[in-house]
C-alpha positions as CSV (number, residue, x, y, z in Angstrom):
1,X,109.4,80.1,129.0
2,X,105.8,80.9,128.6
3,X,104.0,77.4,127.1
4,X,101.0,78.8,126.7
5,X,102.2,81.1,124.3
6,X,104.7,79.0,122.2
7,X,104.3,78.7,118.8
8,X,106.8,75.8,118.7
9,X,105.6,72.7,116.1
10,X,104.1,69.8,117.4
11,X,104.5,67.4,115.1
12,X,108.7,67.1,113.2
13,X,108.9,69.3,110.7
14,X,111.9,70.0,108.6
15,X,114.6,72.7,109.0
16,X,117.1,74.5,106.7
17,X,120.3,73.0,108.2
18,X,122.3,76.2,107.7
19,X,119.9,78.0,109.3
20,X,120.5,76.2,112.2
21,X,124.1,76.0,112.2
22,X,124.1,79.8,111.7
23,X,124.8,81.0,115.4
24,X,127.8,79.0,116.0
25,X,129.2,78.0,112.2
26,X,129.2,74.3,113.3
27,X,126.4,72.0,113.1
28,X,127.5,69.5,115.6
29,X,128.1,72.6,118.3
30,X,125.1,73.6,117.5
31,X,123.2,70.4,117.8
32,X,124.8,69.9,121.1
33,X,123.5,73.2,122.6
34,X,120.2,72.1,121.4
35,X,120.4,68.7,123.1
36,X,121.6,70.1,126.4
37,X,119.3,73.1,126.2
38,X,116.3,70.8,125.5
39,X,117.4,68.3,128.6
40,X,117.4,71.8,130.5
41,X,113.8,72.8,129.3
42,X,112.5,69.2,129.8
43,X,113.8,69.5,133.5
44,X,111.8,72.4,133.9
45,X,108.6,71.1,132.5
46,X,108.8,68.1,134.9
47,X,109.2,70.4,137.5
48,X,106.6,72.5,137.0
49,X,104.1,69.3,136.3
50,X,105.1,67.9,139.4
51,X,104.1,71.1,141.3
52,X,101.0,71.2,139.7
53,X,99.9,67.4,140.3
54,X,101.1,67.8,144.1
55,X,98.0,70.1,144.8
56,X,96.1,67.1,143.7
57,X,97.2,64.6,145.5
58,X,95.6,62.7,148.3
59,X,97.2,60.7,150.5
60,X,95.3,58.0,151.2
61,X,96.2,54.5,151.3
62,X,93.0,53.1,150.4
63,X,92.9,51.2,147.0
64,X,89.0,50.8,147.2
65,X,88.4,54.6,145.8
66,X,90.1,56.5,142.8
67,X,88.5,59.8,142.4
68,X,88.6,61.6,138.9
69,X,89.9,65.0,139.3
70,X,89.2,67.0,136.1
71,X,91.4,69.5,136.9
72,X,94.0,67.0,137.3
73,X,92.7,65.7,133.8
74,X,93.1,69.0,132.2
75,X,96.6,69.6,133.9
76,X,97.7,66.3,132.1
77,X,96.4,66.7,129.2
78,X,97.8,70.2,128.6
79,X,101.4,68.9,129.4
80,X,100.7,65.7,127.2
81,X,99.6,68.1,123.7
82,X,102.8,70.3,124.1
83,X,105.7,70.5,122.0
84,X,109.0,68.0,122.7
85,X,111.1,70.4,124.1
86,X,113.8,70.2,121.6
87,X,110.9,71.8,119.0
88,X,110.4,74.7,121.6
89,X,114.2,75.2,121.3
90,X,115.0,74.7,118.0
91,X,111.9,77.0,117.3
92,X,113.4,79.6,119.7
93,X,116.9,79.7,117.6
94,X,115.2,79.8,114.3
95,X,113.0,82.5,115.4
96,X,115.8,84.7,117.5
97,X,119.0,83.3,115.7
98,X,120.7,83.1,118.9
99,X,122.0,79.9,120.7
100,X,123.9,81.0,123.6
101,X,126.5,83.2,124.8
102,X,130.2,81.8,123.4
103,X,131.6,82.1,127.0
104,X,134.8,81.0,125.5
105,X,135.3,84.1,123.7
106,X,134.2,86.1,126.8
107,X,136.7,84.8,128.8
108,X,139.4,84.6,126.2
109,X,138.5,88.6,126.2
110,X,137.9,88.8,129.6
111,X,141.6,87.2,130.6
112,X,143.2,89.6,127.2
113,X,141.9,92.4,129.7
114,X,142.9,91.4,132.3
115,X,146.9,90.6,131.0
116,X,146.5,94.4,129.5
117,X,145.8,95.8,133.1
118,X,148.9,93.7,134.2
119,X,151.2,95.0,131.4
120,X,150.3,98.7,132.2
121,X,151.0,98.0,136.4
122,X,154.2,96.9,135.3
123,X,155.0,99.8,133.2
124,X,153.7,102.1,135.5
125,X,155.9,100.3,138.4
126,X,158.7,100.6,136.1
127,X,158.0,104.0,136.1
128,X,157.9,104.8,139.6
129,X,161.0,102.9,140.3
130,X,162.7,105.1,137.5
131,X,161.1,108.3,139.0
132,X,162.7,106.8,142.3
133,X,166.2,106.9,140.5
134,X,165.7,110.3,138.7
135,X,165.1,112.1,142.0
136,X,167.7,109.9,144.5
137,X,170.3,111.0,141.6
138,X,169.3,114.5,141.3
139,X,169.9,114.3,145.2
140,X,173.5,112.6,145.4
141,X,174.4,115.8,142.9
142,X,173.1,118.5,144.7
143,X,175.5,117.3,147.7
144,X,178.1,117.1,145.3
């Protein structure tokens, strides 16, 4: 997720609730995907601060000196002015009306698949065997 380039609110703002609910038909799903999707996005963030104050660190056990890095400055200040990460989310769904992938229903088709294949081995077991039959009693009459 490019931050630089988000559009996401900064301060609360108010959205149409079935707007949101949309994707998934249930508000509380929905919120829940948010939440976890949010806790997912805020992970990254820290990570990505993290990385970036590491290059300023110093490792020196001196209290005596602080030194002001304005770079470090800038760094923190960017991270501070961004969006909460559930308003980069939210603003995400409203703008691409897509939550996530119901991997429910892909499995549920996935395994339907699957049971299909199975039926049709069967069947075409079944027919071998019967084949099998056909020709072992076409033989015991020939000798007849």
């Amino acid at each position: 997720m490019d931050l630089k380039k988000t559009n996401a609110p900064v301060n609360t703002i108010t959205y149409n609730k079935s707007k949101l609910e949309e994707p998934t038909g249930n508000i509380y799903e929905a919120i829940t995907i948010m939440a976890k999707r949010a806790n997912q996005i805020n992970t990254e963030i820290k990570k990505e601060l993290i990385e970036k104050l590491e290059e300023f660190a110093t490792y020196n056990d001196s209290l005596e000196e602080v030194f002001e890095n304005k770079e470090q400055i800038e760094v923190s200040k960017f991270y501070e002015k961004l969006p909460k990460p559930h308003a980069l989310y939210v603003n995400f769904v409203v703008i691409y009306n897509v939550i996530y992938h119901n991997y429910r229903k892909l499995m549920y088709e996935l395994l339907l698949v699957c049971m299909v294949l199975v039926v049709l081995y069967v069947v075409y077991l079944d027919l071998h065997r019967f084949h099998n039959l056909y020709d072992n009693l076409n033989l015991l009459n020939m000798y007849q």
